[in-house]
Backbone as CSV, one residue per row, in Angstrom:
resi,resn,N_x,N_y,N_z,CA_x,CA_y,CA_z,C_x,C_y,C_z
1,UNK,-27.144,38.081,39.675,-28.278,37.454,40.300,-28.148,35.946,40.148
2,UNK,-28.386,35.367,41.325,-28.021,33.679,41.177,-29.525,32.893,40.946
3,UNK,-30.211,32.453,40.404,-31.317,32.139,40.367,-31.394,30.335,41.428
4,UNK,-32.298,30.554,42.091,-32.191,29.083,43.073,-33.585,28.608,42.490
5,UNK,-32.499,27.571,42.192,-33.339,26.641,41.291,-34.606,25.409,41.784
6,UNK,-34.218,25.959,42.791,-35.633,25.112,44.140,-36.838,25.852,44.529
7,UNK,-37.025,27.358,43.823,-37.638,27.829,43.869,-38.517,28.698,42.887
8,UNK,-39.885,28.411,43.359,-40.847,28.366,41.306,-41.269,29.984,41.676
9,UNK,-41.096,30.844,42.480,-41.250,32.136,42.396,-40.773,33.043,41.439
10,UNK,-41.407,33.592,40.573,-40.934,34.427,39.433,-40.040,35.617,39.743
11,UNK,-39.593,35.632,40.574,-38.950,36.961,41.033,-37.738,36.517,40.862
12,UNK,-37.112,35.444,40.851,-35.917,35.278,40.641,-35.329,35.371,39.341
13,UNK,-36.148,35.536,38.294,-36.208,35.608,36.791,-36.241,36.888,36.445
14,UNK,-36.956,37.684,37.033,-36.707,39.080,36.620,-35.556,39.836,36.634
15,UNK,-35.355,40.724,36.279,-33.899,41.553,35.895,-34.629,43.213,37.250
16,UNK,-35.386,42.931,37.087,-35.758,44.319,38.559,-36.442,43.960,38.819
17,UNK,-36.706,43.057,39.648,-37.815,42.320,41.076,-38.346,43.820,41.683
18,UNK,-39.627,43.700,41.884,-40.238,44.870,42.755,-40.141,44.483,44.370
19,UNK,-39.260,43.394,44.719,-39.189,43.251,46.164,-37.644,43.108,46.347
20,UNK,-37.520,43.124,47.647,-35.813,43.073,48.181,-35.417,41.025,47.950
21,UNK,-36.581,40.503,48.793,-36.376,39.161,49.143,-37.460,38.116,48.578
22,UNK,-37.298,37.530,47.902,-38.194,36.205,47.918,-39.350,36.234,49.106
23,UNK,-40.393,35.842,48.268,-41.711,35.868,49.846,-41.404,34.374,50.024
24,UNK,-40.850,33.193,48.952,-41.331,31.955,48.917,-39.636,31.468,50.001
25,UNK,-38.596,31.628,49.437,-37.244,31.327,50.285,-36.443,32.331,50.731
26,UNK,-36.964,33.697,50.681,-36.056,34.767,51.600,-34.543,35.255,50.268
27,UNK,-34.860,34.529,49.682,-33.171,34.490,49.101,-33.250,36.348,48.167
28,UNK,-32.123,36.864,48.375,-32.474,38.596,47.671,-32.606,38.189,46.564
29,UNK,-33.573,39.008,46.073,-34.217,38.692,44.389,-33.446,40.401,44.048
30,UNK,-33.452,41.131,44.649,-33.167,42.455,44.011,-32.188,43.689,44.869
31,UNK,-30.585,43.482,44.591,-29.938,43.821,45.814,-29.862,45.716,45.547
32,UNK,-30.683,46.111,44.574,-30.811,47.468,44.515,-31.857,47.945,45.640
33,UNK,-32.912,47.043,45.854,-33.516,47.913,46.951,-33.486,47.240,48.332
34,UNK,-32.658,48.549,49.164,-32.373,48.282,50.348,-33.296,47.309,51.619
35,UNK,-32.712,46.660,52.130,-33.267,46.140,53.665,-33.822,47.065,54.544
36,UNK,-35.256,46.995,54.422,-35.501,47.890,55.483,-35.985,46.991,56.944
37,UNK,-35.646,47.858,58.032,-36.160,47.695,59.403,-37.471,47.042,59.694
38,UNK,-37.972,46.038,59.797,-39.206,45.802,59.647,-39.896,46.160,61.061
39,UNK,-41.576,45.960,61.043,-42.304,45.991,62.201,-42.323,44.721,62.274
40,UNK,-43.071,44.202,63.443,-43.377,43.135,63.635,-44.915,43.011,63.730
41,UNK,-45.553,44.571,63.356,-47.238,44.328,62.493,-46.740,44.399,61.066
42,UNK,-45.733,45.154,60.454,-45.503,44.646,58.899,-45.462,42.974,58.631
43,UNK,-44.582,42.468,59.560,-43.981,41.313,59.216,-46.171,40.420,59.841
44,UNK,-46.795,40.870,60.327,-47.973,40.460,60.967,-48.766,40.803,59.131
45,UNK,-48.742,41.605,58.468,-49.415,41.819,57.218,-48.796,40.967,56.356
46,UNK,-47.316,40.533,56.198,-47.270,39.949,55.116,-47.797,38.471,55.426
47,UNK,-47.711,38.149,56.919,-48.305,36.724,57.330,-49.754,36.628,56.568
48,UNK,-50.564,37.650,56.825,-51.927,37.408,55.984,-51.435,37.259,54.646
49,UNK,-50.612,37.939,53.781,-50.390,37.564,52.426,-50.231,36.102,52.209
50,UNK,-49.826,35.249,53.495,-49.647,33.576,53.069,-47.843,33.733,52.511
51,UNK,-47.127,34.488,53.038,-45.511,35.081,52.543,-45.035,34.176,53.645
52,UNK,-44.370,32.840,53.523,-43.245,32.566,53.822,-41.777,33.755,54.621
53,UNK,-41.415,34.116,54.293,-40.588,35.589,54.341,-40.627,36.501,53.949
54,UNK,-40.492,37.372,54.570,-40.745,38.628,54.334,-39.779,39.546,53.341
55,UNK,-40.755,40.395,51.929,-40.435,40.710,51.026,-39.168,42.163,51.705
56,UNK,-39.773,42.703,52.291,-38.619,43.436,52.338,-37.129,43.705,53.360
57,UNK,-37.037,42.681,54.467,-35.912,42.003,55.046,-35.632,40.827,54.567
58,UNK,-36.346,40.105,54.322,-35.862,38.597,53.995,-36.112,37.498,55.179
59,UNK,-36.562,38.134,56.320,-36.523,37.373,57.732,-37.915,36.046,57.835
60,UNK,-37.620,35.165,57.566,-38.684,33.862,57.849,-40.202,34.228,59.082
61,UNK,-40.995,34.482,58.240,-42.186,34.862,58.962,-42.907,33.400,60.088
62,UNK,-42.476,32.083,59.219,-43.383,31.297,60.157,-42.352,30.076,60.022
């Protein structure tokens, strides 16, 4: 795990992130759980979360 150091999201610190991707820079926080297919109302829910990218592709929401 490479930790990017430009980014204050705690997920990059953990040893088993409960997400695939960073919400804050997309970057994989956890390459055990797979990329899934997203919607584009999933990727519409994590926008209400205020998520930069989306936790479980990694794909830049805004």
């Amino acid at each position: 795990m490479i930790q990017n150091n430009r980014c204050l999201n705690f997920n990059h610190g953990r040893i088993n992130a409960p997400v695939h991707a960073c919400p804050m820079c997309g970057e994989v926080v956890n390459g055990d759980i797979s990329i899934k297919n997203c919607s584009e109302d999933e990727h519409a829910e994590r926008r209400k979360d205020r998520n930069k990218y989306c936790i479980d592709c990694g794909n830049q929401l805004i």
